[in-house]
ROKOL-348768 format. One record per residue (C-alpha): residue in one letter; y, z, x. Coordinates in steps of 0.02 Angstrom, whole numbers, padded with zeros to 5 digits, always signed. Layout:
N
AYZX
...
This chain:
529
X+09255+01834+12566
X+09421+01895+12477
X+09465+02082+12500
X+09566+02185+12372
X+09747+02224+12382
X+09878+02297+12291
X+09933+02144+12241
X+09787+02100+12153
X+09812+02228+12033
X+09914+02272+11886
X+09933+02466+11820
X+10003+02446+11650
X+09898+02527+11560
X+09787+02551+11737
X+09685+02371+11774
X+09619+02327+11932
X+09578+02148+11953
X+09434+02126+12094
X+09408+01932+12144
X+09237+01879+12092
X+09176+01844+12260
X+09203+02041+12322
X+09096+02159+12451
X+09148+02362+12434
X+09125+02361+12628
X+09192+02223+12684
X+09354+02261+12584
X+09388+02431+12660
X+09364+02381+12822
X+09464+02221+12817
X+09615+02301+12723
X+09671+02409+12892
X+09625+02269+12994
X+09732+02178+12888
X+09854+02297+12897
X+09889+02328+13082
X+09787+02474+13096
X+09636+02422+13222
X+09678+02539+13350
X+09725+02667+13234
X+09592+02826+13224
X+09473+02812+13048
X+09350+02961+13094
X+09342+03122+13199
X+09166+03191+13208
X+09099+03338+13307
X+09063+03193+13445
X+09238+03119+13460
X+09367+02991+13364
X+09362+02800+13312
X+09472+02697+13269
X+09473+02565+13124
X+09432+02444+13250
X+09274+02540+13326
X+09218+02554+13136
X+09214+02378+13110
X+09121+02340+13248
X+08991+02474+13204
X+08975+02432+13032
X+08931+02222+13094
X+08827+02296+13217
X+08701+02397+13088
X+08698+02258+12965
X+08647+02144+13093
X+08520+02262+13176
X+08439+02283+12998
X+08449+02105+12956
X+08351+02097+13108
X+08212+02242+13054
X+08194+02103+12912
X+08283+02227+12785
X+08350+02099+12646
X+08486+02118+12522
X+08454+02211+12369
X+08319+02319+12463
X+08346+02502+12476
X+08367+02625+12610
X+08364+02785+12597
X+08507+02886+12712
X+08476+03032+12731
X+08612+03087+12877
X+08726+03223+12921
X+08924+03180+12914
X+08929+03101+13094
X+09009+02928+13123
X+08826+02874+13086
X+08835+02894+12904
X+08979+02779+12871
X+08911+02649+12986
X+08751+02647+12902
X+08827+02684+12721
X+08926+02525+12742
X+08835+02431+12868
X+08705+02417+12733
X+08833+02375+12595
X+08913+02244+12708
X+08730+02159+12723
X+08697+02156+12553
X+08569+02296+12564
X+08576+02454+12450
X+08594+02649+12547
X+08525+02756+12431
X+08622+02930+12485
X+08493+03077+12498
X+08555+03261+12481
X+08515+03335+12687
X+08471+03510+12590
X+08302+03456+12519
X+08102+03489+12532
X+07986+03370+12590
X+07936+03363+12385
X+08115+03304+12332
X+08111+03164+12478
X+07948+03106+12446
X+07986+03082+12251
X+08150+02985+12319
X+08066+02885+12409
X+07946+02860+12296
X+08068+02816+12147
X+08177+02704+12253
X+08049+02602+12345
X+08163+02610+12503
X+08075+02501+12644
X+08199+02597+12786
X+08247+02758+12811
X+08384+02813+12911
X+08391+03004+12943
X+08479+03127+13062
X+08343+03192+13222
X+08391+03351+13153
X+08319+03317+12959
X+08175+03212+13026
X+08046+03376+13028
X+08042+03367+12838
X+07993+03185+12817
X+07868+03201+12962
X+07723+03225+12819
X+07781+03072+12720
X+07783+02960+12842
X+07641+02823+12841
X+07589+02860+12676
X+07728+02786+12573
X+07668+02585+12563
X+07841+02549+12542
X+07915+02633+12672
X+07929+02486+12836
X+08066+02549+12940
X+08116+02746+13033
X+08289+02739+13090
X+08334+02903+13158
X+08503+02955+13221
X+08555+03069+13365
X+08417+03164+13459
X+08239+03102+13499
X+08196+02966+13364
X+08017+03002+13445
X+07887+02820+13386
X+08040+02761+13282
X+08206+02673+13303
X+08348+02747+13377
X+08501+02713+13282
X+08609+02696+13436
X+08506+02576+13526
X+08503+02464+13393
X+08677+02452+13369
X+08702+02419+13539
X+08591+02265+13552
X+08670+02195+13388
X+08807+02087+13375
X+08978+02134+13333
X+09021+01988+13203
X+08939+01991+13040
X+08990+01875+12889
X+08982+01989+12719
X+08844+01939+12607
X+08886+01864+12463
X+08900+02003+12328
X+09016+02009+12157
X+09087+02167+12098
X+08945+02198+11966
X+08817+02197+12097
X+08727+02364+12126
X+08812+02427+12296
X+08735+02602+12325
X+08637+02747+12233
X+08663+02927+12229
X+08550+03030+12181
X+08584+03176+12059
X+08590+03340+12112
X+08419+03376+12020
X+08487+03570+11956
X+08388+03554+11801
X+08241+03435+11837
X+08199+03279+11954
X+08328+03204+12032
X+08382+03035+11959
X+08433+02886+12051
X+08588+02824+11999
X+08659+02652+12026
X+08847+02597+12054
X+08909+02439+12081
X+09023+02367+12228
X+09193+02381+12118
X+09172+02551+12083
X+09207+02630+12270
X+09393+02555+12273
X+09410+02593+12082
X+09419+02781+12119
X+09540+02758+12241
X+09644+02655+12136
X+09646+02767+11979
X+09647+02936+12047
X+09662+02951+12243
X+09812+02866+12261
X+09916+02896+12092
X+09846+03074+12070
X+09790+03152+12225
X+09933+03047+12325
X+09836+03013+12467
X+09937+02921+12598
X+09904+02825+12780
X+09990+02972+12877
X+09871+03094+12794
X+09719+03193+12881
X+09602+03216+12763
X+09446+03352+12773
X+09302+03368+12659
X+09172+03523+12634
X+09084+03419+12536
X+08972+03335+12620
X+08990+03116+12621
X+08789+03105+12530
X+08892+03188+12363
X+08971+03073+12253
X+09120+03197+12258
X+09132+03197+12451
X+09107+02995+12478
X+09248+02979+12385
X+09341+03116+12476
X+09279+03082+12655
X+09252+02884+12671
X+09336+02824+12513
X+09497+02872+12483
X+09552+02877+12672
X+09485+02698+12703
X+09571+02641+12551
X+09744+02691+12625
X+09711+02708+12811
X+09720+02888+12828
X+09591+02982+12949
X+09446+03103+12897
X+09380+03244+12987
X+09190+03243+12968
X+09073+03401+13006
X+08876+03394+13032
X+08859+03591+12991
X+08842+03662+12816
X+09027+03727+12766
X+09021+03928+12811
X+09212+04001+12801
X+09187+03995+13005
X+09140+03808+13026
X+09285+03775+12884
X+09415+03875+12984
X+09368+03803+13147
X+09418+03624+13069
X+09574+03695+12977
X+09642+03747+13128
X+09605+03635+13266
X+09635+03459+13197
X+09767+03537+13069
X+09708+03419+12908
X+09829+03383+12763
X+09712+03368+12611
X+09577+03492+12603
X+09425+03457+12485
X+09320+03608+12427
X+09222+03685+12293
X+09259+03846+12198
X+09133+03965+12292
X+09183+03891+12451
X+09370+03947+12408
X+09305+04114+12341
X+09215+04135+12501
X+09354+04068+12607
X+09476+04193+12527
X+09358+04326+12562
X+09332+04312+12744
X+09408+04422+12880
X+09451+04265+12982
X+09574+04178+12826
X+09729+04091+12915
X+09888+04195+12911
X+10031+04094+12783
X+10114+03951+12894
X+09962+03930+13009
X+09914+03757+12918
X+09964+03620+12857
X+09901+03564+12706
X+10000+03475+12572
X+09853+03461+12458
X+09709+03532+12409
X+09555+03494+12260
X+09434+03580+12201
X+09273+03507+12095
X+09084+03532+12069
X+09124+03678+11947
X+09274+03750+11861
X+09384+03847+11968
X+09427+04000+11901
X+09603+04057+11883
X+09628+04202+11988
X+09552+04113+12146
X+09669+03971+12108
X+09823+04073+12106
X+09778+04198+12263
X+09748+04034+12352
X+09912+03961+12304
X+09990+04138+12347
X+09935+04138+12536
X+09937+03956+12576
X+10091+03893+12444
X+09986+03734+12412
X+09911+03696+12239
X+09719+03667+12213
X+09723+03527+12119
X+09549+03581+12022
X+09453+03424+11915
X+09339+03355+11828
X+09202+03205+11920
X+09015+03177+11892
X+08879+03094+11995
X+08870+02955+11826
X+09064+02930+11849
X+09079+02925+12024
X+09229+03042+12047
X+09385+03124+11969
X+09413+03063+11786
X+09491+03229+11716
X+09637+03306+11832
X+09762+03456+11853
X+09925+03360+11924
X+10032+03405+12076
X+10163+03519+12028
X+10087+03528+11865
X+09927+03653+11880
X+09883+03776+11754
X+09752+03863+11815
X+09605+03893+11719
X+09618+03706+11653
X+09555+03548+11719
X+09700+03454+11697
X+09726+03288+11615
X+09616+03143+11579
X+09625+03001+11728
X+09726+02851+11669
X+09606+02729+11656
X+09490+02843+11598
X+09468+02884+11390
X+09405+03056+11343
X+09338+03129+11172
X+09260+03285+11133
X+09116+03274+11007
X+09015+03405+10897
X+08845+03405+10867
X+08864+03283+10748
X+08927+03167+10839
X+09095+03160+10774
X+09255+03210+10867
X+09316+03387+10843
X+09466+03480+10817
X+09575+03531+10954
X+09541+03685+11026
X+09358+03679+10952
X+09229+03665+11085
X+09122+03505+11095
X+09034+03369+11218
X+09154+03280+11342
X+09098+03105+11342
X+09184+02983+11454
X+09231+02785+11449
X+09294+02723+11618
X+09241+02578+11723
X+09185+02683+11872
X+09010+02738+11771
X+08873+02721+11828
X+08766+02536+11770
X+08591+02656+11734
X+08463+02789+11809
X+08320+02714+11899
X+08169+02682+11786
X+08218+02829+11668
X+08246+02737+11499
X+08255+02887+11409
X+08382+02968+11494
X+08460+02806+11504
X+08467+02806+11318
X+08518+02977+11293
X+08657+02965+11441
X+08762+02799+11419
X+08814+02777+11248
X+08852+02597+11266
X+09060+02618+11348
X+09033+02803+11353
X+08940+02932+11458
X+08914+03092+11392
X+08955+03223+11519
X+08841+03354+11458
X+08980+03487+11472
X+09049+03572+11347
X+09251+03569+11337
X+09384+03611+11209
X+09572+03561+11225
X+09722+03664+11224
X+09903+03644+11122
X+09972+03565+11272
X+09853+03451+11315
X+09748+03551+11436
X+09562+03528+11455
X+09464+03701+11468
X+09281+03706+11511
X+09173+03807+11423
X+09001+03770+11524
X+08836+03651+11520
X+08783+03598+11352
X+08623+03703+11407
X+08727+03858+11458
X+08840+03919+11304
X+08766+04086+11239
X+08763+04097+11045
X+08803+04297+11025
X+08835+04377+10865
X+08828+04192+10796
X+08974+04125+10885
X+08983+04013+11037
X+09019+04128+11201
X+09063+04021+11361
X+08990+04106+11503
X+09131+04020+11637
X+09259+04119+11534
X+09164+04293+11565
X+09126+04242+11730
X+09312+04205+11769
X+09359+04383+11689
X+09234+04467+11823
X+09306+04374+11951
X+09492+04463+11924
X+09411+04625+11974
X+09427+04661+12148
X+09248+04708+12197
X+09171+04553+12122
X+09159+04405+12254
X+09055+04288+12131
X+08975+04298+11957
X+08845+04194+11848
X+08816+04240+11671
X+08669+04191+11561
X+08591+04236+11417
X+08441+04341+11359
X+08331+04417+11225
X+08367+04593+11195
X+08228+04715+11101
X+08275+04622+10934
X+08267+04446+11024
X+08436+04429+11003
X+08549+04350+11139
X+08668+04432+11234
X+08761+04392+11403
X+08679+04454+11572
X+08788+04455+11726
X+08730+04427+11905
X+08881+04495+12020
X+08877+04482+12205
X+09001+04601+12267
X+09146+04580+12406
X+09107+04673+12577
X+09135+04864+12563
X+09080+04865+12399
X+08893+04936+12353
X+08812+04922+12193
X+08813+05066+12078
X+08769+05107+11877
X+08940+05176+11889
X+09011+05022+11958
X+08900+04924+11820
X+08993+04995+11684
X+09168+04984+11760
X+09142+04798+11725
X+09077+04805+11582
X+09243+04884+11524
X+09369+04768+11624
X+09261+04625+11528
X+09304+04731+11348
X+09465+04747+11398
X+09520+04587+11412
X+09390+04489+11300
X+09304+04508+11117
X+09177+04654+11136
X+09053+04534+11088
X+09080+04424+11238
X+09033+04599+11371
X+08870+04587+11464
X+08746+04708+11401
X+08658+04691+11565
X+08744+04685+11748
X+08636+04635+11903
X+08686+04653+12063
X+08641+04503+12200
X+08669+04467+12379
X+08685+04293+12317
X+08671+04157+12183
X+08569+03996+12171
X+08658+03853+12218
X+08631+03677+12237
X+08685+03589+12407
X+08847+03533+12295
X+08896+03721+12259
X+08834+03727+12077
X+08762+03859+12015
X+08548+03857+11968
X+08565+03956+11805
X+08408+03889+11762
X+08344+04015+11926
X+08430+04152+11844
X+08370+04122+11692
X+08179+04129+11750
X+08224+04288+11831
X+08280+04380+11672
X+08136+04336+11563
C-alpha cells in the first residue's frame, strides 16, 4: 500500500493529496523506515526507549495477535490505556489491521465505560492492569464485549498484552483501507452530558500534521517532544504520536496524571524541546516551589490548548523560560489546532490566526456573520472534521452544518486580525443586558497575585437578575478572607466595566475539571443555585 510523502502534496492554497489506496498507520510507520530512521528512538516511556524499528515490529505484532482473537476490520475496540509504549502499539496496531481503537478517557467511572461500551459495541477491550478495577463490574455482561486485553500487571482470566505480541508475527500486510474510511473514535470529553463517540477517518491523522504541526508549530526530526496531555485526547494524539511520527522526532510519554512534580521530573531529565500543556497546568507549574531556574531547559517551543490561556500566565511564562506558548484553538470534532498564535508572533490573550487550510466565520444568532469585534459562534470548515457522532442524529444535525462545524464557542475578532474568546455558547452571562464573557473576568483575577485559578458563572440575585459569581482558589500563603473578597472585587472594577465585577466571590481549594483540564462550570453552577 502507498504511504504519503511530501511529494505527494501541494500547499498553494494548503492541499494534501493522499493516494486512494492509504492506511493512517501504515503511513507513519513506513515514512521513517523509509527514511533511514529504523534504529532511530520513536518513544521513551517510564519503562525504557524504542526505536522506529521496535515500533514497527510491535505495531505487526498486535494486528496479527488480534486478527488472531478473530477481531475483524471495522470492529471496535475500546483502549482504554495509560501513555506507555502499549498505547501506540495498540492505537495503530488496530488501525494497521483495519480495526477501529476507540480511545477511552483513563479518568472515568465504571458508568461512563459501561455507556462506551455500550454505544460503541467494541468486541475487545484493551486496558492498563492499573484501570482494569473499574471495568471489573462490566465485564460479562456486555453481549458485545468478546475479548480482555490487559496491559502491564496481572491481566488475571484475560489476555496479557505482552504475551500476545510475543507469539505474533512480526510482518503484517496493511489492510486495505482508503482515506475516507473511519480509522479511530474519540470520545468527547462528556463536560456537559454523555460522552459522544466521534468518528475520524484515516486521512485526517497526517492532515494535522501537514497543516499545522509542521508549518505552524515547526516540529522537526531533531526535536524531543513531551505532552501533558495525555495520547486518549484528541489534543495529545496529535501532540504525542502524531506529529513526532510524521517527522521522526521522539516523544516522551508518562503513565502518571501531570502534577507540576511528575512534569518537572520529565523537563529535566530527558530535556524535551516542545512542551505541550494546558492553561491550569502552566498556572500550576508557575506556581510551584520546584519551577526550573531560567537556562535549566531547553525548550524551543511550547502550546497551550483545551482552554484559553490567559495573558498574564502567558507572559510570566515567557519571562522565566524566554520561550513563547504558542496558545490555540482545536476541538475533539476537528481533531486538532485549526486557530493559532504564530511563533514570534503571540499576542497574548488571543488565539492567534485561523490554520491555513482551515476557513473560519463567526455567526450571530441569526445565523448570519457578524461584525468584527462583535461576539458570535466560531464555526469551522476544514477537512480534518470529524465524518459524525455515533448514533446521535440530533446532535449530528445540530453539529455539522454540511462543510462546517460549529464550535460552540463564542469568539469575536480584533482590528488586527486576532481571535479573542469570549467562552461556551452556554457560559456568557447576560448582565445589565449586555453580553459579559466570563474568560475575560477570569483573566483579570488571574493578574492579582493571590489568585492561582478562577471560574466565573452566573446567578440569580434577590430580583432574579444575573450577575457574575467568582470561584477563586488562592496561591499558597494566601487564606481566604471577606477582606480579601472585596480587594478583588475592586482590582476587577478597576480594570473592567463595573458591571462586569462579581457580586459574589467564593473561595475553593479547587475547581472541577475534566481529565482534559476544562473547567465543569456546569458543577459550579449546581453549587450556586
Amino acid at each position: 500500500m502507498p504511504g504519503f510523502s511530501t511529494a505527494d502534496h501541494r500547499v498553494s492554497p494548503p492541499r494534501i493529496e493522499i493516494p486512494r489506496d492509504y492506511n493512517a498507520a501504515h503511513d507513519l510507520i513506513a515514512r521513517n523506515l523509509a527514511a533511514g530512521r529504523t534504529g532511530k528512538t520513536a518513544f521513551i516511556d517510564d519503562q525504557g526507549s524504542y526505536t522506529y524499528g521496535e515500533l514497527e515490529a510491535r505495531v505487526n505484532r498486535c494486528a496479527n495477535a488480534l486478527a488472531g482473537l478473530d477481531i475483524r476490520p471495522e470492529q471496535r475496540v475500546l483502549l482504554c490505556l495509560l501513555d506507555t509504549i502499549d498505547f501506540p502499539t495498540a492505537f495503530l496496531g488496530s488501525i494497521k489491521a483495519g480495526i477501529v481503537p476507540v480511545a477511552a478517557n483513563t479518568l472515568l467511572t465504571t458508568n461512563d465505560y459501561e455507556h462506551m461500551l455500550r454505544d460503541s459495541r467494541a468486541c475487545a477491550l484493551i486496558v492498563s492492569a492499573s484501570l482494569l478495577p473499574a471495568f471489573a463490574p462490566l465485564l460479562g455482561k456486555l453481549p458485545h464485549l468478546r475479548r480482555v486485553i490487559v496491559s502491564g500487571g496481572d491481566p488475571g482470566a484475560y489476555h496479557p498484552f505482552a504475551q500476545l505480541l510475543a507469539g505474533a508475527d512480526a510482518e503484517f500486510a496493511p489492510a486495505e483501507t482508503t482515506p475516507d474510511d473511519t480509522c479511530f473514535w474519540l470520545y468527547s470529553s462528556g463536560s456537559t452530558g454523555a460522552p459522544k463517540g466521534t468518528l475520524h477517518v484515516h486521512s485526517s491523522l497526517i492532515q494535522t500534521a501537514e497543516l499545522y504541526a509542521k508549518p505552524i508549530l515547526g516540529i522537526r526530526e531533531d526535536d524531543l517532544v513531551f505532552s501533558a496531555a495525555k495520547l486518549f485526547f484528541a489534543y495529545g494524539l496529535g501532540n504525542g504520536l502524531t506529529f513526532p511520527m510524521a517527522v521522526g522526532a521522539t516523544a516522551v510519554l508518562m503513565a502518571e496524571r501531570p502534577t507540576p512534580a511528575a512534569v518537572f521530573a520529565r523537563l529535566r531529565k530527558h530535556q524535551p524541546t516542545i512542551f505541550y500543556g494546558v492553561p491550569t497546568l502552566f498556572a500550576a507549574l508557575l506556581a510551584s516551589s520546584d519551577l526550573p531556574k531560567p537556562g535549566e531547559l531547553k525548550l524551543r517551543r511550547c502550546t497551550s490548548a483545551g482552554e484559553a490561556l490567559p495573558a498574564d500566565i502567558g507572559k510570566r511564562w515567557t519571562e522565566h523560560f524566554a520561550v513563547e506558548i504558542l496558545d490555540g484553538l482545536g476541538s475533539t470534532e476537528m481533531l486538532h489546532t485549526f486557530l493559532s498564535n504564530r511563533p514570534g508572533k503571540v499576542h497574548y490573550g488571543t488565539s492567534g490566526n485561523p490554520v491555513p487550510g482551515y476557513e473560519l466565520r463567526i455567526a450571530g444568532d441569526d445565523g448570519q456573520a457578524v461584525a468584527r469585534g462583535q461576539v458570535g459562534e466560531l464555526q469551522i470548515r476544514g477537512a480534518t472534521s470529524a465524518t459524525a457522532y455515533w448514533n446521535n442524529r440530533e446532535k449530528n444535525r445540530s453539529t455539522f452544518l454540511g462543510p462546517w462545524t460549529r464550535s460552540g464557542d463564542k469568539y469575536s475578532v480584533n482590528a488586527d486580525g486576532y481571535y479573542i474568546y469570549a467562552g461556551r455558547s452556554d457560559d456568557m452571562l447576560k448582565v445589565s443586558g449586555i453580553y459579559v464573557s466570563p474568560i475575560e473576568v477570569e483573566s483579570t483575577l488571574l493578574t492579582h497575585p493571590a489568585v492561582l485559578e478562577a471560574a466565573v458563572i452566573g446567578k440569580a440575585d434577590e430580583k432574579e437578575l444575573i450577575k457574575p459569581v467568582a470561584y477563586v482558589v488562592l496561591k499558597s500563603g494566601w487564606q481566604p478572607s471577606e477582606a480579601l473578597a472585596e480587594e478583588l472585587r475592586q482590582h476587577i472594577k478597576s480594570q473592567l466595566a463595573p458591571y462586569k465585577y462579581p457580586r459574589w466571590i467564593e473561595f475553593i481549594d479547587e475547581l472541577p475539571k475534566t481529565a482534559t483540564g476544562k473547567i465543569q462550570r456546569f458543577k459550579l453552577r449546581a453549587r450556586a443555585v
